[in-house]
NUGUSE-319055 format. One record per residue (C-alpha): residue number from 1; residue in one letter; x, y, z. Coordinates in pm, 1 decimal, padded with zeros to 6 digits. Layout:
// residues N
+------+------+----------+----------+----------+
: resi : resn :        u :        v :        w :
+------+------+----------+----------+----------+
:  NUM :    A :        X :        Y :        Z :
...
+------+------+----------+----------+----------+
This chain:
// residues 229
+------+------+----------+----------+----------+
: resi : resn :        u :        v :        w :
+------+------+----------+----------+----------+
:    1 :    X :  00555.3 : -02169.2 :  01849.7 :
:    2 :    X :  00525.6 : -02553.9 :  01906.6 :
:    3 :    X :  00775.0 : -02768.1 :  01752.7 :
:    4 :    X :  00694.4 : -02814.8 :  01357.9 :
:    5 :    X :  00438.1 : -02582.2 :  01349.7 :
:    6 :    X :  00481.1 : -02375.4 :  01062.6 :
:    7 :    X :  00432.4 : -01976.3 :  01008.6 :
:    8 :    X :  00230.7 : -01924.8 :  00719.5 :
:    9 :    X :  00212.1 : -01559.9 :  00655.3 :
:   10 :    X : -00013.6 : -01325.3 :  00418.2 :
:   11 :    X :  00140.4 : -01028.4 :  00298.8 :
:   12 :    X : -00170.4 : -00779.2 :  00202.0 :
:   13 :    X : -00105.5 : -00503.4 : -00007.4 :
:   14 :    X : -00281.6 : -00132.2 :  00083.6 :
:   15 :    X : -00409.0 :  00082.6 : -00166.3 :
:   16 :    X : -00629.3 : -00091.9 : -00400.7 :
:   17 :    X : -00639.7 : -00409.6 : -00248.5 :
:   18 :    X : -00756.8 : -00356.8 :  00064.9 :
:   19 :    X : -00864.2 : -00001.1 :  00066.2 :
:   20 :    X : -00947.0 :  00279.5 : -00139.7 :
:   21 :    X : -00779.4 :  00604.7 : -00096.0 :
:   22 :    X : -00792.9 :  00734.2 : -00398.8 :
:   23 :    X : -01022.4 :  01022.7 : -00296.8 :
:   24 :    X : -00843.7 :  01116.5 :  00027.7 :
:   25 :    X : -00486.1 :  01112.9 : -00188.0 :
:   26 :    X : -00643.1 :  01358.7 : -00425.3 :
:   27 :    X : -00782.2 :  01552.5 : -00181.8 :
:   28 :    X : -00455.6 :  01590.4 :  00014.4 :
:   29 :    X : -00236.1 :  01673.3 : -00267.3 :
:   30 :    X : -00516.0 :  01961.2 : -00382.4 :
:   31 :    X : -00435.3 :  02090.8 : -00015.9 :
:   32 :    X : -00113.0 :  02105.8 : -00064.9 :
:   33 :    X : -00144.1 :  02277.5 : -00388.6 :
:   34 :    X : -00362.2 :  02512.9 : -00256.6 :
:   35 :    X : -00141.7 :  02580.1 :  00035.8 :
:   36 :    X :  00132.5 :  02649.7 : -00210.5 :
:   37 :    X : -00062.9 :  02908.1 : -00398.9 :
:   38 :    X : -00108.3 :  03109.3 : -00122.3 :
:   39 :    X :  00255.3 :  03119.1 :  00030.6 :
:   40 :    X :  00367.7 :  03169.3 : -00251.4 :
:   41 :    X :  00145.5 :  03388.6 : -00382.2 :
:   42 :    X :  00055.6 :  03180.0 : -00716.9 :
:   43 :    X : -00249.3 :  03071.2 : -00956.1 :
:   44 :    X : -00397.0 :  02739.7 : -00869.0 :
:   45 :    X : -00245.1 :  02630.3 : -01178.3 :
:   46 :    X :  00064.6 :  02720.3 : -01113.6 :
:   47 :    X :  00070.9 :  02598.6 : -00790.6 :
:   48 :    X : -00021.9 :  02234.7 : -00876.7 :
:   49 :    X :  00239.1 :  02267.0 : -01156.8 :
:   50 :    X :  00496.2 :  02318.3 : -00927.9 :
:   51 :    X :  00337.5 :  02022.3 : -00719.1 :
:   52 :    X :  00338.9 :  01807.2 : -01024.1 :
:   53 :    X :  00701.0 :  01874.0 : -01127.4 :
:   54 :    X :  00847.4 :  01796.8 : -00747.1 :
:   55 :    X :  00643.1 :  01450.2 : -00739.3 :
:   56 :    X :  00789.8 :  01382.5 : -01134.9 :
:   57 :    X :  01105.7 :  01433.0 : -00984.0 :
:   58 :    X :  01079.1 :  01130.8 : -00766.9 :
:   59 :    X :  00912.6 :  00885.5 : -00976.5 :
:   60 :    X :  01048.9 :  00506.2 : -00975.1 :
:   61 :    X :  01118.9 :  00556.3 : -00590.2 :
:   62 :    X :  01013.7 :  00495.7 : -00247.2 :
:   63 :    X :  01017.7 :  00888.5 : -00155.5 :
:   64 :    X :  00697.3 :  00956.2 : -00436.0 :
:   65 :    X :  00491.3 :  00790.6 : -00141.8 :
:   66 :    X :  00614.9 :  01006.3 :  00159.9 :
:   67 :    X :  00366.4 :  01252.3 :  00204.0 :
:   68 :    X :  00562.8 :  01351.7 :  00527.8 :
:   69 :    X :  00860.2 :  01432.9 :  00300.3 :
:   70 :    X :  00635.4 :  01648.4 :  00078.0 :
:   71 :    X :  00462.4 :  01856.7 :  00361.7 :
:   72 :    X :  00813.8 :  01896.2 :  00526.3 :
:   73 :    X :  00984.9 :  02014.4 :  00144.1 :
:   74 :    X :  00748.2 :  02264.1 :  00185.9 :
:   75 :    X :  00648.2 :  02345.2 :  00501.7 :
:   76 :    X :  00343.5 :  02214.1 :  00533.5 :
:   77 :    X :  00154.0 :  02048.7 :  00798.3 :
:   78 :    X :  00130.3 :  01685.7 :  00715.8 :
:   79 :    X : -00058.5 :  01522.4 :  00948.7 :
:   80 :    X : -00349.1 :  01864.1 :  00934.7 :
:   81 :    X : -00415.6 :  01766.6 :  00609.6 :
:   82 :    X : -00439.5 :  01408.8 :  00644.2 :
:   83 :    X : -00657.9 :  01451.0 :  00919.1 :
:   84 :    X : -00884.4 :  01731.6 :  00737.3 :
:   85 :    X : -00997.8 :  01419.3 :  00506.1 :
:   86 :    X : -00967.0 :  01103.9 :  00671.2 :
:   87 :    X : -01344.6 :  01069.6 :  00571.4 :
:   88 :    X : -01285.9 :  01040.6 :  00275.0 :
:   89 :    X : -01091.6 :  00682.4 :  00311.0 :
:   90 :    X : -01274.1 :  00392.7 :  00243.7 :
:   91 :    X : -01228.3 : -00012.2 :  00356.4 :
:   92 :    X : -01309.2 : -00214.9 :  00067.5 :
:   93 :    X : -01571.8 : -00429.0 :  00116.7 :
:   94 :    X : -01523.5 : -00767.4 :  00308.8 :
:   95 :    X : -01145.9 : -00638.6 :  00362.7 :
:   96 :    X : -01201.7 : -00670.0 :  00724.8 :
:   97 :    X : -01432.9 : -01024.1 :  00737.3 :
:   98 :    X : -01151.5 : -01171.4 :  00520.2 :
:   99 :    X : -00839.9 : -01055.5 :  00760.7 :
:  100 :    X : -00977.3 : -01212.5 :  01063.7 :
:  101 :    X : -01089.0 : -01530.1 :  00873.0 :
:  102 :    X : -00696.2 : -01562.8 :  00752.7 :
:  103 :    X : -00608.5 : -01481.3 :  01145.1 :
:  104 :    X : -00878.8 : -01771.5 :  01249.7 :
:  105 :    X : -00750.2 : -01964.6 :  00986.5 :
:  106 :    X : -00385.3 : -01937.5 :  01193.6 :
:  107 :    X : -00249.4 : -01704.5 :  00919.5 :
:  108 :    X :  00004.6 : -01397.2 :  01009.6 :
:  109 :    X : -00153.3 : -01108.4 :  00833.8 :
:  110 :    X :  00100.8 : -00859.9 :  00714.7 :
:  111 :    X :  00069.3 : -00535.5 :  00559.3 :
:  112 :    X :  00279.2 : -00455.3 :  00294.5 :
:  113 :    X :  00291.9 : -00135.1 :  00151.1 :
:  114 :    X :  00508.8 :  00114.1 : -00044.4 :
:  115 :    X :  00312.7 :  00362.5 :  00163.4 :
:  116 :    X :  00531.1 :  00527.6 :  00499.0 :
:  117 :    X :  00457.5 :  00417.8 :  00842.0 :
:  118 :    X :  00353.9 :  00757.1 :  01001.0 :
:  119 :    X :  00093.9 :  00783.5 :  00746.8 :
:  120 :    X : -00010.9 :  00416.6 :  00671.5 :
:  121 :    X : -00084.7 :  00400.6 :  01087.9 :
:  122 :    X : -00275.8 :  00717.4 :  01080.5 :
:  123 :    X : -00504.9 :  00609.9 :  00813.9 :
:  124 :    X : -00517.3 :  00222.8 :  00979.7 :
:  125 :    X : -00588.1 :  00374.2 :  01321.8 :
:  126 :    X : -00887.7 :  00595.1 :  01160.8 :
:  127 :    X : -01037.0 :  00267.1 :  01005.6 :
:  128 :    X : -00966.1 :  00106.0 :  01338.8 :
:  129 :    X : -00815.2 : -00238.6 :  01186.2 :
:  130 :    X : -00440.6 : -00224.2 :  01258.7 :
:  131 :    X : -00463.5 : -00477.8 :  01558.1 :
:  132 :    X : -00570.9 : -00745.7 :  01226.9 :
:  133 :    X : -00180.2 : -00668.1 :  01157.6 :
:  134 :    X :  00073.9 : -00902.5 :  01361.3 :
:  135 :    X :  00364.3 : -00668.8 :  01131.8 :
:  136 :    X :  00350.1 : -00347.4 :  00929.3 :
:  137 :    X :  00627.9 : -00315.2 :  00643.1 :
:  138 :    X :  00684.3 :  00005.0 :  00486.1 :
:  139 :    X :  00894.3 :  00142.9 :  00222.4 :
:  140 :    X :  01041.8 :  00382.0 :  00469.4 :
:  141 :    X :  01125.7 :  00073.1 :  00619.4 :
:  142 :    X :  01325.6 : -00130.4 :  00370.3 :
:  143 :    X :  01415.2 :  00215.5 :  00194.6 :
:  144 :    X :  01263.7 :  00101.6 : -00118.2 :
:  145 :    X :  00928.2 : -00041.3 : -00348.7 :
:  146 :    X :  00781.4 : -00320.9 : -00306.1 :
:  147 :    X :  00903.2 : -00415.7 : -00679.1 :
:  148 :    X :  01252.2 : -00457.5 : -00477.6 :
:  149 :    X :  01121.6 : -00756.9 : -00248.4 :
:  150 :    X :  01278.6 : -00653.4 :  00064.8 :
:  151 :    X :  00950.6 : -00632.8 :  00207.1 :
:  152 :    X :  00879.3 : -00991.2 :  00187.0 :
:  153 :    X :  01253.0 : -01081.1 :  00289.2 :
:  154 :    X :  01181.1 : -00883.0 :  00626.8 :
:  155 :    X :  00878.2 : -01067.3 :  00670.7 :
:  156 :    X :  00981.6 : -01413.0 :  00596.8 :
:  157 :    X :  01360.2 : -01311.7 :  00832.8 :
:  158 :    X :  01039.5 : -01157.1 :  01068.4 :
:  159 :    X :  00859.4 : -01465.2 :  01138.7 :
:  160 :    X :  01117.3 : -01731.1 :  01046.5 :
:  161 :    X :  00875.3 : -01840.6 :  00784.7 :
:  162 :    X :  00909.2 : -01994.7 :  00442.2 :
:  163 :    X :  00792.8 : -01884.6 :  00137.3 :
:  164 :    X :  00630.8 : -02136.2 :  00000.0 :
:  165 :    X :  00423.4 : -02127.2 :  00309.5 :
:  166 :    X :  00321.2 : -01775.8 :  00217.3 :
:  167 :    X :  00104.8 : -01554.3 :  00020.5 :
:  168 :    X :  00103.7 : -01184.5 : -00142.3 :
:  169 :    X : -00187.7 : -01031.3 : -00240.1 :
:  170 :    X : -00198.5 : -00720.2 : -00433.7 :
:  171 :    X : -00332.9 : -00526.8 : -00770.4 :
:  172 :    X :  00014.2 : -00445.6 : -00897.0 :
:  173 :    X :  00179.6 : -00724.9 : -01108.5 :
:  174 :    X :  00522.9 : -00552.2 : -01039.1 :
:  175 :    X :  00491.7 : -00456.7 : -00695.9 :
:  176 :    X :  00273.9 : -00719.0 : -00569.0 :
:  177 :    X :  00305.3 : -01023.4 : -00785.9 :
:  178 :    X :  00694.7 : -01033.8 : -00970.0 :
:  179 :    X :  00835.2 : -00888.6 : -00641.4 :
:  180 :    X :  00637.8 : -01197.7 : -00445.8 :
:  181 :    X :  00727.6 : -01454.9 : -00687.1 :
:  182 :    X :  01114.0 : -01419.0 : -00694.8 :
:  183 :    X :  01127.2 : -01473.3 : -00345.4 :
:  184 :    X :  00908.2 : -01814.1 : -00381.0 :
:  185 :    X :  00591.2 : -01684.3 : -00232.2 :
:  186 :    X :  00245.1 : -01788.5 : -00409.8 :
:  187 :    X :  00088.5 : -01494.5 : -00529.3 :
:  188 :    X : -00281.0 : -01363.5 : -00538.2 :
:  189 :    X : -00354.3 : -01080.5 : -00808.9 :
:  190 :    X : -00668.2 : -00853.4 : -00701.4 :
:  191 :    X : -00866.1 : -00783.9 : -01082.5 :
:  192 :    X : -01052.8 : -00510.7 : -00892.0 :
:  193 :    X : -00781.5 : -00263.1 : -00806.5 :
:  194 :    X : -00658.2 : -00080.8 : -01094.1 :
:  195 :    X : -00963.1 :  00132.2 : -01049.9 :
:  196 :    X : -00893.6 :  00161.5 : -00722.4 :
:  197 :    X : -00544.3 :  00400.5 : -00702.7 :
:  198 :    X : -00480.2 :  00735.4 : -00750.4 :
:  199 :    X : -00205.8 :  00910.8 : -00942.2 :
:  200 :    X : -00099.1 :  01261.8 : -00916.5 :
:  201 :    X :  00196.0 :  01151.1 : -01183.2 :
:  202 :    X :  00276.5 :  00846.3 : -01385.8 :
:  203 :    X :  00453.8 :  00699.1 : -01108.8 :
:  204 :    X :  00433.4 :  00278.8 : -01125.6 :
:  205 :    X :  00118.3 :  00369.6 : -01353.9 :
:  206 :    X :  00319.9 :  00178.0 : -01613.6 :
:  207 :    X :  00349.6 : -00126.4 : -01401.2 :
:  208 :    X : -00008.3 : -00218.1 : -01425.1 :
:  209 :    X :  00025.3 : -00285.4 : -01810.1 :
:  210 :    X :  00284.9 : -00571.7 : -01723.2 :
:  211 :    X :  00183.7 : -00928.6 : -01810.1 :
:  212 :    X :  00288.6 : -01090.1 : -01511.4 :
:  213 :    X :  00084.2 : -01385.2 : -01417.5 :
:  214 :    X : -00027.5 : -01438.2 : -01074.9 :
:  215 :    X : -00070.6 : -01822.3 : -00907.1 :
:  216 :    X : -00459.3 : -01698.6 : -00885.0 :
:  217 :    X : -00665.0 : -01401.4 : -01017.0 :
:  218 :    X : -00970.5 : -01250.0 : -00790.5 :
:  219 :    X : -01233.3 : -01029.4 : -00830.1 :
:  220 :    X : -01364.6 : -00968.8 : -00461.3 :
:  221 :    X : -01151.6 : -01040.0 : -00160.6 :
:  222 :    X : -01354.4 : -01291.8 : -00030.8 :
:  223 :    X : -01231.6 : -01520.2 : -00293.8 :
:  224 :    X : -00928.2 : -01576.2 : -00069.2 :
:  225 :    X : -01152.3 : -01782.5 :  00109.6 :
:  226 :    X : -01153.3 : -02067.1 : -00182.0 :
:  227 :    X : -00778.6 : -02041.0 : -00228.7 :
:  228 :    X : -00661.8 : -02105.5 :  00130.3 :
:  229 :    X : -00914.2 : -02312.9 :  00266.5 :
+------+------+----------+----------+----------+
Protein backbone atom coordinates (compact mmCIF):
# COMPACT_ATOMS: atom_id res chain seq x y z
CA UNK A 1 0.00 0.00 0.00
CA UNK A 2 1.69 3.36 -1.01
CA UNK A 3 2.28 5.82 1.59
CA UNK A 4 -1.16 7.76 2.49
CA UNK A 5 -3.18 5.74 0.53
CA UNK A 6 -6.09 4.88 2.41
CA UNK A 7 -8.16 1.41 2.72
CA UNK A 8 -11.62 2.10 2.21
CA UNK A 9 -13.51 -1.04 2.80
CA UNK A 10 -17.30 -2.23 2.09
CA UNK A 11 -18.65 -4.60 4.37
CA UNK A 12 -21.70 -6.42 2.32
CA UNK A 13 -24.11 -8.21 4.16
CA UNK A 14 -25.45 -11.92 2.68
CA UNK A 15 -28.83 -12.92 2.88
CA UNK A 16 -31.12 -10.34 1.68
CA UNK A 17 -28.79 -7.96 0.52
CA UNK A 18 -26.91 -9.57 -1.79
CA UNK A 19 -28.63 -12.83 -2.29
CA UNK A 20 -31.69 -14.63 -1.79
CA UNK A 21 -31.73 -17.87 -0.05
CA UNK A 22 -34.74 -17.93 1.29
CA UNK A 23 -35.94 -20.89 -0.82
CA UNK A 24 -32.80 -23.05 -0.48
CA UNK A 25 -32.98 -22.36 3.64
CA UNK A 26 -36.50 -23.68 3.56
CA UNK A 27 -35.79 -26.33 1.54
CA UNK A 28 -32.86 -27.55 3.68
CA UNK A 29 -34.51 -27.36 6.95
CA UNK A 30 -37.71 -29.48 5.31
CA UNK A 31 -34.79 -32.08 4.65
CA UNK A 32 -33.82 -32.17 7.76
CA UNK A 33 -37.23 -32.54 9.09
CA UNK A 34 -37.94 -35.12 6.88
CA UNK A 35 -34.79 -36.93 7.70
CA UNK A 36 -35.85 -36.77 11.30
CA UNK A 37 -39.18 -38.38 10.68
CA UNK A 38 -37.81 -41.26 9.37
CA UNK A 39 -34.97 -42.07 11.99
CA UNK A 40 -36.98 -41.53 14.26
CA UNK A 41 -39.81 -42.98 13.11
CA UNK A 42 -42.23 -39.75 13.45
CA UNK A 43 -45.17 -37.73 11.60
CA UNK A 44 -43.94 -34.92 9.47
CA UNK A 45 -45.43 -32.81 12.00
CA UNK A 46 -43.84 -34.02 14.62
CA UNK A 47 -40.72 -34.10 13.14
CA UNK A 48 -40.56 -30.37 12.20
CA UNK A 49 -41.83 -29.73 15.77
CA UNK A 50 -38.99 -31.16 17.16
CA UNK A 51 -36.92 -29.14 14.47
CA UNK A 52 -38.67 -26.00 15.49
CA UNK A 53 -38.16 -26.39 19.26
CA UNK A 54 -34.10 -27.15 18.86
CA UNK A 55 -33.72 -23.89 16.54
CA UNK A 56 -36.09 -21.84 19.44
CA UNK A 57 -33.63 -23.00 21.70
CA UNK A 58 -30.89 -21.01 20.14
CA UNK A 59 -32.49 -17.88 19.22
CA UNK A 60 -30.54 -14.43 19.93
CA UNK A 61 -27.23 -16.36 18.99
CA UNK A 62 -24.66 -17.04 16.51
CA UNK A 63 -25.27 -21.02 16.68
CA UNK A 64 -29.24 -20.47 15.09
CA UNK A 65 -27.14 -19.95 11.77
CA UNK A 66 -24.86 -23.13 11.88
CA UNK A 67 -26.47 -25.47 9.79
CA UNK A 68 -23.28 -27.68 10.31
CA UNK A 69 -24.12 -27.71 14.05
CA UNK A 70 -27.71 -28.78 13.26
CA UNK A 71 -26.87 -31.70 10.78
CA UNK A 72 -24.10 -32.82 13.28
CA UNK A 73 -26.91 -32.56 16.59
CA UNK A 74 -28.49 -34.93 14.62
CA UNK A 75 -26.62 -36.82 12.49
CA UNK A 76 -27.24 -35.60 9.45
CA UNK A 77 -25.32 -34.98 6.41
CA UNK A 78 -24.82 -31.30 6.07
CA UNK A 79 -23.16 -30.58 3.18
CA UNK A 80 -25.77 -33.57 1.09
CA UNK A 81 -28.40 -31.43 1.74
CA UNK A 82 -26.96 -28.23 0.91
CA UNK A 83 -25.81 -29.56 -2.16
CA UNK A 84 -29.30 -31.39 -3.05
CA UNK A 85 -30.60 -27.58 -3.49
CA UNK A 86 -28.00 -25.29 -4.33
CA UNK A 87 -30.37 -24.44 -7.33
CA UNK A 88 -32.45 -23.09 -5.59
CA UNK A 89 -30.03 -19.98 -4.47
CA UNK A 90 -30.37 -16.97 -6.20
CA UNK A 91 -27.81 -13.66 -6.80
CA UNK A 92 -29.84 -10.67 -6.56
CA UNK A 93 -29.84 -8.76 -9.41
CA UNK A 94 -26.85 -6.36 -10.24
CA UNK A 95 -25.19 -7.92 -6.91
CA UNK A 96 -22.34 -8.96 -8.99
CA UNK A 97 -22.01 -5.63 -11.58
CA UNK A 98 -22.03 -3.57 -8.33
CA UNK A 99 -19.08 -5.67 -6.41
CA UNK A 100 -16.64 -5.29 -9.13
CA UNK A 101 -17.58 -1.59 -9.74
CA UNK A 102 -16.72 -1.00 -5.75
CA UNK A 103 -13.39 -3.26 -6.53
CA UNK A 104 -12.70 -0.85 -9.77
CA UNK A 105 -13.62 1.87 -7.76
CA UNK A 106 -10.39 0.70 -5.33
CA UNK A 107 -12.87 -0.49 -2.65
CA UNK A 108 -12.09 -3.78 -0.35
CA UNK A 109 -15.25 -5.74 -0.64
CA UNK A 110 -15.99 -7.70 2.47
CA UNK A 111 -18.55 -10.11 3.27
CA UNK A 112 -20.09 -9.95 6.38
CA UNK A 113 -22.34 -12.38 7.53
CA UNK A 114 -23.87 -14.05 10.63
CA UNK A 115 -23.90 -17.05 8.32
CA UNK A 116 -20.75 -19.92 9.06
CA UNK A 117 -17.86 -20.16 6.80
CA UNK A 118 -18.21 -23.85 5.65
CA UNK A 119 -21.55 -23.04 4.43
CA UNK A 120 -21.34 -19.32 3.33
CA UNK A 121 -18.17 -20.70 0.88
CA UNK A 122 -20.20 -23.52 -0.38
CA UNK A 123 -23.03 -21.44 -1.44
CA UNK A 124 -20.35 -18.46 -2.77
CA UNK A 125 -18.38 -21.12 -4.66
CA UNK A 126 -21.81 -22.44 -6.37
CA UNK A 127 -22.60 -18.76 -7.48
CA UNK A 128 -18.97 -18.54 -8.47
CA UNK A 129 -18.34 -14.84 -6.92
CA UNK A 130 -16.14 -15.40 -3.86
CA UNK A 131 -12.88 -14.16 -5.66
CA UNK A 132 -15.14 -10.39 -5.57
CA UNK A 133 -14.25 -11.02 -1.68
CA UNK A 134 -10.62 -9.71 -0.57
CA UNK A 135 -12.05 -11.14 3.31
CA UNK A 136 -14.92 -13.35 4.46
CA UNK A 137 -16.16 -12.69 8.21
CA UNK A 138 -18.34 -15.10 9.80
CA UNK A 139 -20.07 -15.48 12.99
CA UNK A 140 -18.22 -18.68 13.57
CA UNK A 141 -15.52 -16.41 13.28
CA UNK A 142 -15.98 -13.68 15.86
CA UNK A 143 -18.25 -16.26 17.87
CA UNK A 144 -21.10 -13.97 17.69
CA UNK A 145 -23.98 -11.65 15.47
CA UNK A 146 -23.29 -9.16 13.61
CA UNK A 147 -25.49 -6.93 16.16
CA UNK A 148 -22.14 -7.44 18.38
CA UNK A 149 -19.77 -5.47 15.84
CA UNK A 150 -16.86 -7.67 16.05
CA UNK A 151 -17.21 -8.26 12.54
CA UNK A 152 -16.43 -4.83 11.51
CA UNK A 153 -13.61 -4.53 14.31
CA UNK A 154 -11.85 -7.60 12.49
CA UNK A 155 -12.18 -5.93 9.35
CA UNK A 156 -11.11 -2.50 10.13
CA UNK A 157 -7.84 -4.47 12.66
CA UNK A 158 -7.87 -6.66 8.99
CA UNK A 159 -7.00 -3.99 6.67
CA UNK A 160 -5.68 -1.29 9.02
CA UNK A 161 -8.52 0.81 7.82
CA UNK A 162 -10.65 3.50 9.38
CA UNK A 163 -14.07 3.67 9.77
CA UNK A 164 -15.03 6.58 8.57
CA UNK A 165 -13.43 5.43 5.42
CA UNK A 166 -15.88 2.56 5.35
CA UNK A 167 -19.24 1.33 4.54
CA UNK A 168 -21.89 -1.49 5.71
CA UNK A 169 -24.53 -2.42 3.72
CA UNK A 170 -27.27 -4.57 4.85
CA UNK A 171 -31.32 -5.05 5.33
CA UNK A 172 -31.12 -5.47 9.08
CA UNK A 173 -31.14 -2.16 11.10
CA UNK A 174 -29.66 -4.16 14.10
CA UNK A 175 -27.31 -6.32 12.49
CA UNK A 176 -26.30 -4.27 9.66
CA UNK A 177 -26.88 -0.66 10.46
CA UNK A 178 -26.63 -0.03 14.72
CA UNK A 179 -23.81 -2.66 14.77
CA UNK A 180 -21.99 -0.45 11.77
CA UNK A 181 -22.67 2.80 13.26
CA UNK A 182 -21.15 2.33 16.80
CA UNK A 183 -18.02 1.53 15.36
CA UNK A 184 -18.08 4.91 13.10
CA UNK A 185 -18.72 3.28 9.80
CA UNK A 186 -21.34 5.05 7.32
CA UNK A 187 -24.06 2.84 6.81
CA UNK A 188 -26.23 1.81 3.71
CA UNK A 189 -29.78 0.23 4.57
CA UNK A 190 -31.09 -2.14 1.60
CA UNK A 191 -35.35 -1.28 1.54
CA UNK A 192 -35.57 -4.45 -0.58
CA UNK A 193 -34.54 -7.17 1.81
CA UNK A 194 -37.01 -7.84 4.38
CA UNK A 195 -38.74 -9.85 1.74
CA UNK A 196 -35.84 -11.37 1.01
CA UNK A 197 -34.97 -13.81 4.37
CA UNK A 198 -36.26 -16.76 5.58
CA UNK A 199 -37.25 -17.78 9.09
CA UNK A 200 -37.80 -21.17 10.39
CA UNK A 201 -38.30 -19.27 14.03
CA UNK A 202 -38.54 -15.72 15.21
CA UNK A 203 -34.95 -15.47 15.43
CA UNK A 204 -33.70 -11.50 14.76
CA UNK A 205 -37.30 -11.36 13.03
CA UNK A 206 -37.87 -8.70 15.68
CA UNK A 207 -34.92 -6.68 14.65
CA UNK A 208 -36.37 -5.60 11.42
CA UNK A 209 -39.16 -3.55 13.27
CA UNK A 210 -36.29 -1.33 14.85
CA UNK A 211 -36.19 2.35 13.84
CA UNK A 212 -32.70 2.68 13.30
CA UNK A 213 -31.79 5.15 10.69
CA UNK A 214 -29.27 4.41 8.16
CA UNK A 215 -26.72 7.36 6.56
CA UNK A 216 -28.70 6.29 3.14
CA UNK A 217 -31.74 4.11 2.25
CA UNK A 218 -31.76 1.99 -1.25
CA UNK A 219 -34.03 0.20 -3.14
CA UNK A 220 -31.78 -1.68 -5.81
CA UNK A 221 -28.11 -2.24 -5.27
CA UNK A 222 -27.05 -0.31 -7.97
CA UNK A 223 -27.87 2.74 -6.05
CA UNK A 224 -24.48 2.30 -4.36
CA UNK A 225 -23.27 3.63 -7.40
CA UNK A 226 -24.67 7.36 -6.54
CA UNK A 227 -23.49 7.14 -2.95
CA UNK A 228 -19.79 6.34 -3.52
CA UNK A 229 -19.05 7.86 -6.63
Amino acid sequence: MKKNQRNRLIFWDWTGTLADESRLDQAVCLEIEKALATRNQLSLDKAAELFRDYLKSLEKTWEWHDYVRHSQKFGLPWKKFQRLHLDKLRLLPQAKEILLWAKKMGYRNILATNAVRKVVILRLNYLKIQPLFEAIITSDDVGHLKESGLHFAQGLKLFAAKPADCFSVGDNPIQDIASAQRLGLKTIYCAFGQKLTHYHTSHLSSNRQEPVPADYTISSLLEVKGILD
